[in-house]
matplotlib code that plots the C-alpha trace (Angstrom):
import matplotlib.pyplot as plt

x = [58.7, 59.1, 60.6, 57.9, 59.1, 58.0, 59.1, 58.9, 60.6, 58.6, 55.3, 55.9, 58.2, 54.9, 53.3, 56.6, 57.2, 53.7, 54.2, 57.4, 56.1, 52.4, 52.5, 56.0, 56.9, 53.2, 51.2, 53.8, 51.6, 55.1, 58.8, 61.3, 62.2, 58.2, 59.3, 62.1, 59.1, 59.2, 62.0, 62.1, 63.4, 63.8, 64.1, 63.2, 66.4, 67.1, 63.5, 65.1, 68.3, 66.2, 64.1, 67.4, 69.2, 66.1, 65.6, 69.1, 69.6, 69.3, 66.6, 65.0, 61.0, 60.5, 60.0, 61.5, 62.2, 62.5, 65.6, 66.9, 64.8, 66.8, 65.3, 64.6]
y = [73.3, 71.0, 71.5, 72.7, 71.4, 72.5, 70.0, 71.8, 74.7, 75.9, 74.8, 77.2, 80.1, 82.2, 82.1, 82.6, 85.5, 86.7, 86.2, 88.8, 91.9, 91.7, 90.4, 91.7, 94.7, 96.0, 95.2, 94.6, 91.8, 89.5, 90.1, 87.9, 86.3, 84.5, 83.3, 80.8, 78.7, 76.8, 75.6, 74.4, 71.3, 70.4, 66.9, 64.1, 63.4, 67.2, 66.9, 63.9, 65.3, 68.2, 65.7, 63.3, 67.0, 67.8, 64.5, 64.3, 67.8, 68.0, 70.0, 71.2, 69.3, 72.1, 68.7, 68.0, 64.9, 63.4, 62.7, 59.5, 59.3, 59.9, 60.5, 57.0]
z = [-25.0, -28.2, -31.2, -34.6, -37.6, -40.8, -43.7, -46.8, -47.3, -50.4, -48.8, -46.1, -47.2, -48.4, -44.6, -43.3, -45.7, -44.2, -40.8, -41.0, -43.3, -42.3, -38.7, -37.7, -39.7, -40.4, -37.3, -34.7, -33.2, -33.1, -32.6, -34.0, -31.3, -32.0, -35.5, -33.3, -32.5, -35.0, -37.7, -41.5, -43.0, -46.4, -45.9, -43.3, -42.3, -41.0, -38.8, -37.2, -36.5, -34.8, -33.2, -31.7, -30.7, -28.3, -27.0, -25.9, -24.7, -21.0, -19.7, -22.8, -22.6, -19.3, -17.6, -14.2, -13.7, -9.7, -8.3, -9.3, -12.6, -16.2, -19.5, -21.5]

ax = plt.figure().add_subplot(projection="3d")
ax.plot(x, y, z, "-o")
ax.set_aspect("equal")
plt.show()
C-alpha cells in the first residue's frame, strides 16, 4: 500500500468521470470503494502533504518491520 497521486485535477477529472458511469455504474467491473486507490491534487504542495501524512502514519506501507527497528 502507497498512496496514488494524481496532480491535476483537470488533467484527470475526464478518466475519473469515466471510471464512475462507464466502469462503475454501467459495467459494474468496480465499486467505489476501488476509486480510494488513488487521490487528486491540484498542487504540489497537497501531494506532499499526502506523501509526509503516509510516511509518518504507523503501519500504513503493509511493511513489518523487526523488533527493535523504527521507520527512518
Amino acid at each position: 500500500m502507497f498512496p496514488v497521486i494524481l496532480t491535476g485535477r483537470d488533467y484527470w477529472d475526464e478518466l475519473v468521470r469515466w471510471l464512475q458511469a462507464r466502469m462503475m455504474r454501467e459495467h459494474v467491473y468496480i465499486d467505489a470503494d476501488d476509486l480510494n486507490v488513488f487521490t487528486m491534487a491540484d498542487d504540489v504542495h497537497t501531494a506532499v502533504k499526502i506523501i509526509r501524512d503516509f510516511k509518518e502514519g504507523p503501519g500504513r506501507s503493509g511493511i513489518i518491520l523487526p523488533n527493535g527497528m523504527e521507520k527512518a
